[in-house]
GUDRENDREN-546790 format. One record per residue (C-alpha): residue in one letter; x, y, z. Coordinates in steps of 0.5 Angstrom, whole numbers, padded with zeros to 4 digits, always signed. Layout:
aXYZ ...
This chain:
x+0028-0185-0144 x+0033-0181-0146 x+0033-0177-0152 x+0037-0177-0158 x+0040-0173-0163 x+0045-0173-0167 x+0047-0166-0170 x+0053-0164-0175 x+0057-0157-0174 x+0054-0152-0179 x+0059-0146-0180 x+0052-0141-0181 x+0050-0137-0176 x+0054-0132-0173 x+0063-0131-0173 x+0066-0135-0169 x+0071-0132-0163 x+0078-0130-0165 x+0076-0132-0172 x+0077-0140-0170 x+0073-0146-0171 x+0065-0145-0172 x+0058-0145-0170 x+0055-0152-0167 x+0048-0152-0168 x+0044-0156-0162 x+0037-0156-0161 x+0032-0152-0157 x+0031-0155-0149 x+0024-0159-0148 x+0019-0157-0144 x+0023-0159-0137 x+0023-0152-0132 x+0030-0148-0132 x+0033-0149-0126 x+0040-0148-0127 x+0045-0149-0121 x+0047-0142-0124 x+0043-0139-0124 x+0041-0141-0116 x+0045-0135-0112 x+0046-0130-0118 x+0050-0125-0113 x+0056-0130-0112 x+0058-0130-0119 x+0062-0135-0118 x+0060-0138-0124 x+0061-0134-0129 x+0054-0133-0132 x+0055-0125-0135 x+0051-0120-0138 x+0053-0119-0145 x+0052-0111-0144 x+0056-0112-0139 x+0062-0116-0142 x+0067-0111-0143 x+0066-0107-0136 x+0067-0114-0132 x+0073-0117-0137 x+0079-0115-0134 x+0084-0118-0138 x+0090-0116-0134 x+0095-0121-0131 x+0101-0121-0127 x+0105-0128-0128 x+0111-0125-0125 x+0106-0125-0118 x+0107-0130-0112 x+0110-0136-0115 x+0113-0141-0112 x+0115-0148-0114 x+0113-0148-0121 x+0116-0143-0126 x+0112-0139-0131 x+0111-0141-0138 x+0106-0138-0142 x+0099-0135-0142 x+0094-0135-0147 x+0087-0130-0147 x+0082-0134-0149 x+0079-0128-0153 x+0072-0129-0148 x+0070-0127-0142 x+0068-0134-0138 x+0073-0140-0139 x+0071-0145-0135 x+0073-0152-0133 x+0079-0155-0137 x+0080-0163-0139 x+0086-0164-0142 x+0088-0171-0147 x+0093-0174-0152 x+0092-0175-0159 x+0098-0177-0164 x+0103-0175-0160 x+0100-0169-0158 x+0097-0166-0151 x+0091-0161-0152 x+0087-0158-0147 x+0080-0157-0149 x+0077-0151-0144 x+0068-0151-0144 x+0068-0143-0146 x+0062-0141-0141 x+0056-0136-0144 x+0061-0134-0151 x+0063-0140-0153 x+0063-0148-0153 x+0070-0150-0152 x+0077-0147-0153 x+0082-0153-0156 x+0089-0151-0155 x+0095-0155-0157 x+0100-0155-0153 x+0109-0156-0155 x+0114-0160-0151 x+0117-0154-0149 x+0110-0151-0146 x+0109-0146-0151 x+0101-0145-0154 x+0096-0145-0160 x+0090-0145-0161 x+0086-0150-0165 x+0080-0148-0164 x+0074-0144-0161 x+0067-0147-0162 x+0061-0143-0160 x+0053-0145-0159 x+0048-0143-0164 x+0043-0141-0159 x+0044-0135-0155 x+0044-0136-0147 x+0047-0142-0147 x+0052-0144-0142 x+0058-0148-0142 x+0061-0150-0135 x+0064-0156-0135 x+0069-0161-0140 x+0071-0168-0139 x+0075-0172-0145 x+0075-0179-0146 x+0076-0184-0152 x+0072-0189-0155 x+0078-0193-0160 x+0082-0189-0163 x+0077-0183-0163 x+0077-0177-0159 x+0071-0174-0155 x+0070-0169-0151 x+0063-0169-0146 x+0060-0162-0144 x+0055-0160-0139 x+0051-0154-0142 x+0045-0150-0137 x+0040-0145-0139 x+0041-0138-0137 x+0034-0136-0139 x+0028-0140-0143 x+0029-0142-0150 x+0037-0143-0150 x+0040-0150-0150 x+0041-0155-0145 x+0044-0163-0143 x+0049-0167-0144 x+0053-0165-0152 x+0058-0169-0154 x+0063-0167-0159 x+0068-0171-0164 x+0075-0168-0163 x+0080-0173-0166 x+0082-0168-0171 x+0081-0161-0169 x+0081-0156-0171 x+0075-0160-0176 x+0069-0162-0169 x+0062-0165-0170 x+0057-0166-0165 x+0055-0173-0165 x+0050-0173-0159 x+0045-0168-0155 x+0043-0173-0149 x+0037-0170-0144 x+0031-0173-0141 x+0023-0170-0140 x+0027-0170-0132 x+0033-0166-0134 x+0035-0162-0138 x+0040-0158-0134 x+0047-0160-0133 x+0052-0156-0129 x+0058-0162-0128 x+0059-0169-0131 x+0064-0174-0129 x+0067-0179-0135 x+0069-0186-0132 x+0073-0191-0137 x+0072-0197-0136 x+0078-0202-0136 x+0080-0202-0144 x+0081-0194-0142 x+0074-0192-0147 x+0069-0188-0144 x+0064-0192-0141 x+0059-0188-0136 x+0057-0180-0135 x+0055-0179-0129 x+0051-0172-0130 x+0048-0167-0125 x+0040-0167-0126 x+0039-0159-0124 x+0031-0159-0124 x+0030-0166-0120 x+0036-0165-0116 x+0040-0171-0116 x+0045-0175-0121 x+0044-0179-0127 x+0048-0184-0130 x+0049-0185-0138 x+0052-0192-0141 x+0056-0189-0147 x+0059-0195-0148 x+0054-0195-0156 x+0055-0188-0158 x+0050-0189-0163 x+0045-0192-0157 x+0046-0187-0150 x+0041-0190-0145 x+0040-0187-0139 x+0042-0193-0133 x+0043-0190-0126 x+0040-0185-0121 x+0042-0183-0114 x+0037-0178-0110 x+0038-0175-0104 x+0032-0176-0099 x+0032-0168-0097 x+0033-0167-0105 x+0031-0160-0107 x+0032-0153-0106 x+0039-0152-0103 x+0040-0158-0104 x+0042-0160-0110 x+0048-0164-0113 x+0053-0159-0116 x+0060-0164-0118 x+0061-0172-0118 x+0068-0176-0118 x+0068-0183-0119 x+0075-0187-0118 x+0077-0194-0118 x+0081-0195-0111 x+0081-0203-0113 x+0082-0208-0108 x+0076-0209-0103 x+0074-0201-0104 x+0072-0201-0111 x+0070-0197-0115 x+0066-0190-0111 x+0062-0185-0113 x+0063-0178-0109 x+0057-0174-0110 x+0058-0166-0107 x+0051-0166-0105 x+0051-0157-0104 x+0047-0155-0096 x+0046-0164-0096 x+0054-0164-0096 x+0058-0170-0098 x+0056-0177-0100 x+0060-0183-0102 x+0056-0189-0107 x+0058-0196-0109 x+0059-0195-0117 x+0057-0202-0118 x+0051-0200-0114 x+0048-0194-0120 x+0051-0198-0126 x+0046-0200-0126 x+0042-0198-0121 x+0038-0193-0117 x+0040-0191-0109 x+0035-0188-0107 x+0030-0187-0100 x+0028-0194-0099 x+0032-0198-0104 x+0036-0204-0103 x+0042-0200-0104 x+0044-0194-0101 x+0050-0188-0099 x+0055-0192-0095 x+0056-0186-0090 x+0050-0183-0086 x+0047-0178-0089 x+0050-0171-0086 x+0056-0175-0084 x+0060-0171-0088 x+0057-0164-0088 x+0060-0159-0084 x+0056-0153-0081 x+0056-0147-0085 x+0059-0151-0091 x+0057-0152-0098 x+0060-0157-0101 x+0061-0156-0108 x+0067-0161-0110 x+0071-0167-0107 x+0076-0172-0109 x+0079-0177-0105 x+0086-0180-0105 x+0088-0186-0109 x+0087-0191-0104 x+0081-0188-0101 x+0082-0186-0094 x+0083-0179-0094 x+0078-0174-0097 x+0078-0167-0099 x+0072-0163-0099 x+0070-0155-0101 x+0066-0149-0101 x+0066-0145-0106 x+0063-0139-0102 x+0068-0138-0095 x+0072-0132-0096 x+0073-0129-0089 x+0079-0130-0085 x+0079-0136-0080 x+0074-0141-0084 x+0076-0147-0087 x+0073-0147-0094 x+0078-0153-0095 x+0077-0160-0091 x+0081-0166-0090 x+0077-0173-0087 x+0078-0179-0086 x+0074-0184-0090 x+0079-0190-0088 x+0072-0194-0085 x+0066-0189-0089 x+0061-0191-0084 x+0064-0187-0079 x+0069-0181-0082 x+0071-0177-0078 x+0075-0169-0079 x+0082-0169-0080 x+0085-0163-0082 x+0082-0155-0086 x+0086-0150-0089 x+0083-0144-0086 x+0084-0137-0090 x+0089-0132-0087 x+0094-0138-0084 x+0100-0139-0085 x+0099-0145-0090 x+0093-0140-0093 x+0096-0133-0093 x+0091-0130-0098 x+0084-0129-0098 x+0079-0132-0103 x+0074-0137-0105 x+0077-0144-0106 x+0074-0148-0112 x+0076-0154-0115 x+0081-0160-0113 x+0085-0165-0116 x+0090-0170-0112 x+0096-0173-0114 x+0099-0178-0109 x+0100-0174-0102 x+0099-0167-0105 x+0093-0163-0106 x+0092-0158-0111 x+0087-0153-0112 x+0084-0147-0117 x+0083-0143-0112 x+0080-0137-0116 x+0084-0130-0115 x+0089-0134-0110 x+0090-0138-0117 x+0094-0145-0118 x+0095-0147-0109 x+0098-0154-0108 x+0098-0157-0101 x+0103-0163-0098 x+0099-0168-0093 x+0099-0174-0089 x+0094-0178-0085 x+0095-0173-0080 x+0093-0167-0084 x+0096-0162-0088 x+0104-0161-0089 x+0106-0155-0092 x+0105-0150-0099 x+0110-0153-0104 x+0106-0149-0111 x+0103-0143-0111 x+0103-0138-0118 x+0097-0132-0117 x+0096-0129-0123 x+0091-0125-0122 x+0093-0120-0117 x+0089-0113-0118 x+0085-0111-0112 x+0081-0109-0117 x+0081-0117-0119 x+0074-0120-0118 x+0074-0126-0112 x+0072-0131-0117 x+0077-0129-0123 x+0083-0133-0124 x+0084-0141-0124 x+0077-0145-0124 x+0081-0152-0124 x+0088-0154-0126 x+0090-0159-0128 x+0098-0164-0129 x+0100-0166-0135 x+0108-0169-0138 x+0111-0168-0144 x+0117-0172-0144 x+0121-0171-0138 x+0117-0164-0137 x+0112-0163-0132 x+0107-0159-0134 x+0101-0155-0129 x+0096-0151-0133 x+0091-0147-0129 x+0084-0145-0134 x+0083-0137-0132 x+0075-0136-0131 x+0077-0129-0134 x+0085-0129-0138 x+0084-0137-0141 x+0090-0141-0140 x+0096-0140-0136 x+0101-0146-0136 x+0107-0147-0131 x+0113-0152-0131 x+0114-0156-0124 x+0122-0154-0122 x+0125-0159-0118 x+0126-0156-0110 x+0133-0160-0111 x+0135-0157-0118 x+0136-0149-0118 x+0137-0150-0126 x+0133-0155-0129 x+0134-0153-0137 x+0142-0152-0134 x+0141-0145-0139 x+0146-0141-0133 x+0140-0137-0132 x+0136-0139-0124 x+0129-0143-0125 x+0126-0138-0120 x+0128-0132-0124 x+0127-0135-0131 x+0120-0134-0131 x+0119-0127-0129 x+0123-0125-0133 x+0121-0128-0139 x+0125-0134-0140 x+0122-0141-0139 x+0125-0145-0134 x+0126-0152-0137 x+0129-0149-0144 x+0136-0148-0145 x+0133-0144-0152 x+0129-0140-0148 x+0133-0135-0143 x+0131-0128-0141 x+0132-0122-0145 x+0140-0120-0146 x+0144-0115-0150 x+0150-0118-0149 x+0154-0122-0155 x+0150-0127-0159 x+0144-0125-0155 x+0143-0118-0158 x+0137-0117-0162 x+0135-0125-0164 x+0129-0126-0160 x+0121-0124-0161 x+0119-0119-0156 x+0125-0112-0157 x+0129-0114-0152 x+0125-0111-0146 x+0125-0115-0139 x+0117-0115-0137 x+0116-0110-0131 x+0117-0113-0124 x+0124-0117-0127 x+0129-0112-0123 x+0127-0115-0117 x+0130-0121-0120 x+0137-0123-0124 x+0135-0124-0131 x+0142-0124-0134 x+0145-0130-0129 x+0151-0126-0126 x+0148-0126-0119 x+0146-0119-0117 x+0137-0117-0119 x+0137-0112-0123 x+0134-0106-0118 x+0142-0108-0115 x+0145-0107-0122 x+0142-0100-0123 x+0144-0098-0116 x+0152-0101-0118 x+0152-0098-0125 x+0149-0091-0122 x+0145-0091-0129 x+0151-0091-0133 x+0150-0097-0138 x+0143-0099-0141 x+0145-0106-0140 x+0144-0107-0133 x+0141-0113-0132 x+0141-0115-0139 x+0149-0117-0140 x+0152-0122-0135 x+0159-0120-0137 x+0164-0113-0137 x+0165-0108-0133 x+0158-0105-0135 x+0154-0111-0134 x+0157-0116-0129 x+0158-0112-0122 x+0163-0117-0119 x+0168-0116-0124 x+0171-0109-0121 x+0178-0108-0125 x+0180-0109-0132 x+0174-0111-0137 x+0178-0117-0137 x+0171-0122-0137 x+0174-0125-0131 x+0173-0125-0124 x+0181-0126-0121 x+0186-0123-0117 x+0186-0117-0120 x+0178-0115-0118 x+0181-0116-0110 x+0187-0112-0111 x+0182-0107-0114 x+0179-0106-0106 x+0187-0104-0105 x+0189-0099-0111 x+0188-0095-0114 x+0189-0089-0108 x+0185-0083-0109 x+0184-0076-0107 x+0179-0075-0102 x+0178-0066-0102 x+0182-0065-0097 x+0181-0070-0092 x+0188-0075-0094 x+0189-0080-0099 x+0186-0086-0097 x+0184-0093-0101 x+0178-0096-0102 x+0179-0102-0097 x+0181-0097-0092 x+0177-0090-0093 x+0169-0090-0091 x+0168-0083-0093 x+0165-0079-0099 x+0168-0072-0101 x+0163-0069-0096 x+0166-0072-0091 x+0160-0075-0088 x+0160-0083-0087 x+0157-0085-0093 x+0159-0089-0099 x+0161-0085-0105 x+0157-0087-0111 x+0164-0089-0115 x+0166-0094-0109 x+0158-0097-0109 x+0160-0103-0113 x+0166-0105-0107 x+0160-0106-0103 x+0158-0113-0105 x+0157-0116-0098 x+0150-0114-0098 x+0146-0111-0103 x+0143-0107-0105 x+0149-0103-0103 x+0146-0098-0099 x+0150-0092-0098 x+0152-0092-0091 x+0154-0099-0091 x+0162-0099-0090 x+0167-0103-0095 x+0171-0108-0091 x+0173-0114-0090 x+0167-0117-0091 x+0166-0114-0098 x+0172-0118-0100 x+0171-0124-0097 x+0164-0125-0100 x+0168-0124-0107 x+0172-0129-0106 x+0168-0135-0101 x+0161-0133-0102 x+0155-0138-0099 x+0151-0140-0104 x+0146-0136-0107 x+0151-0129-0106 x+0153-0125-0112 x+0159-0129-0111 x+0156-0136-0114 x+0152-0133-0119 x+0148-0138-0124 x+0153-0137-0129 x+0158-0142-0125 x+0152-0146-0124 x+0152-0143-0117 x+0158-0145-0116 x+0164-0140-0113 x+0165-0135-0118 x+0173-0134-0116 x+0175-0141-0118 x+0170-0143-0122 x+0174-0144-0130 x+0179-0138-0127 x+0172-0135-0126 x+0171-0133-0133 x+0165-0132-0135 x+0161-0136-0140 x+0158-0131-0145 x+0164-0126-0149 x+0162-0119-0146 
């Protein structure tokens, strides 16, 4: 029989994190044993349960957005103020999308709103009254036009809460607990799983009962009435094996609806949703997996999550613990007939489709692409077919400190669209939120501002909002933005201003005679292809400037730019005054010679050359509107 109680929040009992939302009182646990799946191998961490002595040593706050990216473009960050995020959810209510995050052992959960141009608030951050409770996971869904979060709360020692909580989030920042569910079976829960039914309304939770080690599932179709319906019990449960994640997807059709129930050291089992709702599948009910047992169950693997592909035939599993260069602690299979499933395809660590080395945690798949909270390695997004993998077309790596901990960085990451803009958020275990955009591999500009996605990011801008453009000193950009006109650090090894030459090129060019560098894409001080005349223009007098004016050479004759490759020493390196003449390949390196080259890359140059800068939209700066440039210098 499951047991109810219907509590209310109370703002008594303690500060709230950040100085949002309040304490939400809950119940005590019942007398079922602790058996938190966090607490079963403490050394790993990867759960995040932390010593509030400790807090401050472990909570490194740094991150570096401007690290290994590709695909998608930074955004924003957000620090959830807490040390342990957890699992994100993420839902639409008036036209708004929110991302609620669980809030691990400091918090309940963290609401954030999210604007059409990506940009963050923080609603709410709700904490437990009771000490050493533990919040690992999230799923929101809806009942009517009601809006609800499911939350999977553990205890990390006696007398902490435990069970399934629901909390109403319709008008967040206001919430209010409307359920605490547990059993005199379990009361420790490490994931939920909300299924809709075809209304869109929340109408089942599957839960992982941690003490009996199996998984439950809950009819929450009455919140007033929750009743316990379903349960799947492995018949080596116990010990190592344990249930630790559940996905429940309806591929329609012959297949149905199925449930993929991560079984830990038992590996991966597939169920028949109709067979648990309701229904028990257990050893010597009628009912049963409808794959062997350990059909799925690699050796050495710990399977910790799964999800499968919408028409299910394919099938990704993960262990959370593989760390060593060579294994594989990601796996594709193929479940087109579930009797038989057989191997496809890994992605081992250390590879080429893999270079980094750190644990994996959860998955998400959209149509032929996998992506991945791949822990410190951060948001990792994999093409396939039913062959196996394809590529890594997304990647973005925050936290990227040798110091950083294995288990630091993204717990799951999750797609979202706002308008046209696609959006891709990654809850960071130690940071909060970190929110990319997905650019387009056949648009070079998505927001058409003249700034390049693939620089905007790193150096401060947002990729898909013309409004948004790095930091510039330039004309009208002088001193209208919010953050004192600084690029952020690392921003030289990218053009910031649009004219085609990174910063660390412009500061070689300008020698340090200018502040403006790669902050004005226009000029003579700031635009390093315009080499004569401080006319804002790239004509026929920058590529007369190769030819004149002559000058002096200390003795050794009167030569011209174009013809003479020596300095006042005599030597054959190029003269610091005559470095923005060697434009064919930066970062004009002082024993490059001036030549032919040089003007020919003025003038023809290949796409992604100073000569095309993103000012012109890629396009061949000499002709370009007479090769004007669009901003007054």
């Amino acid at each position: 029989m499951v047991a109810l109680f219907a509590l209310s929040s109370a703002d008594g009992g303690g500060a709230p994190a950040l100085g949002h939302g309040s304490t939400l009182s809950l119940r005590f646990a019942n007398d079922v044993p602790v058996a938190s799946a966090v607490l079963r191998d403490r050394s790993a961490r990867h759960h995040g349960a932390i010593s509030t002595s400790s807090t401050q040593a472990i909570c490194d706050k740094d991150i570096d957005p401007a690290g290994s990216i590709a695909g998608v473009a930074f955004v924003a960050a957000q620090d959830n103020g807490i040390c342990t995020t957890g699992e994100a959810a993420s839902y639409e209510n008036a036209g708004n999308l929110y991302i609620a995050q669980a809030g691990g052992q400091e918090a309940a959960f963290t609401i954030t709103r999210i604007a059409p141009d990506g940009s963050p608030t923080l609603i709410t951050q709700e904490t437990w009254g009771t000490p050493n409770t533990y919040t690992a996971d999230i799923k929101a869904f809806k009942q009517g036009t009601q809006w609800y979060i499911a939350l999977a709360l553990e205890r990390l020692q006696a007398g902490a809460a435990c069970g399934v909580v629901i909390v109403e989030v319709t008008d967040a920042p206001a919430t209010a607990v409307i359920d605490q569910v547990s059993t005199a079976e379990w009361c420790d829960v490490h994931n939920v799983f909300v299924e809709n039914g075809s209304n869109g309304d929340g109408k089942y939770i599957y839960l992982t009962a941690d003490f009996p080690d199996d998984m439950r599932v809950l009819d929450i179709t009455d919140l007033s009435a929750i009743s316990e319906i379903g349960r799947y019990t492995h018949p080596e449960a116990g010990g190592s094996n344990f249930v630790h994640d559940m996905t429940v997807i309806d591929h329609g059709g012959a297949i149905g609806r199925r449930v993929y129930v991560a079984y830990w050291a038992a590996g991966l089992m597939i169920l028949d949703a109709d067979h648990l709702t309701p229904g028990v599948i257990e050893p010597g009910s009628p009912n049963q997996p409808l794959n062997p047992d350990h059909s799925i169950d690699p050796v050495g693997f710990l399977t910790h999550d799964a999800y499968p592909t919408a028409d299910g035939s394919a099938l990704f599993i993960e262990d959370e613990f593989m760390n060593t260069a060579g294994l594989e602690p990601v796996q594709m299979w193929d479940i087109s007939a579930s009797a038989t499933p057989a191997y496809v395809d890994g992605i081992g660590l250390g590879s080429a489709l893999m270079p980094l080395v750190h644990p994996a945690h959860n998955l998400l798949v959209e149509g032929n692409r996998l992506h991945v909270g791949w822990y410190k390695a951060g948001l990792q997004s994999f093409d396939f077919t039913a062959s196996g993998f394809t590529g890594r077309p997304m990647y973005h790596q925050v936290q990227t400190e040798a110091a950083d901990d294995a288990y630091d960085g993204a717990w799951n990451v999750l797609l979202a669209t706002i308008g046209s803009t696609q959006y891709v958020f990654q809850s960071d275990r130690r940071y909060g939120l970190i929110i990319d955009t997905v650019v387009s591999p056949l648009d070079a500009d998505d927001d058409n501002d003249l700034v390049f996605d693939a620089d905007e990011g790193p150096c401060g801008g947002n990729a898909v909002s013309a409004a948004s453009r790095p930091e510039r000193l330039d004309g009208p950009f002088d001193n209208v933005d919010d953050d004192g006109e600084a690029l952020p650090v690392g921003s030289d090894a990218f053009d910031c201003d649009g004219d085609g030459w990174t910063g660390a090129q412009e500061a070689f060019i300008f020698s340090g005679t200018t502040t403006a560098n790669d902050q004005d894409a226009c000029g003579n001080d700031g635009w390093a292809a315009e080499l004569a005349g401080n006319d804002n223009i790239l004509n026929i007098a920058d590529i007369n400037s190769f030819l004149t004016p002559n000058r002096p050479d200390d003795g050794h004759g009167t030569f011209n730019k174009f013809g003479h490759p020596l300095d006042d020493n005599g030597d054959t390196a190029i003269d610091p005054a005559m470095a923005r003449w060697n434009i064919q390949t930066p970062p004009h390196t002082a024993a490059t010679l001036i030549n032919i080259g040089d003007l020919n890359a003025l003038i023809t140059g290949a796409v992604g050359s100073p000569a095309r800068p993103p000012m012109f939209g890629g396009q061949q700066a000499f002709f370009t509107n007479g090769g004007m440039c669009p901003w007054p210098p």
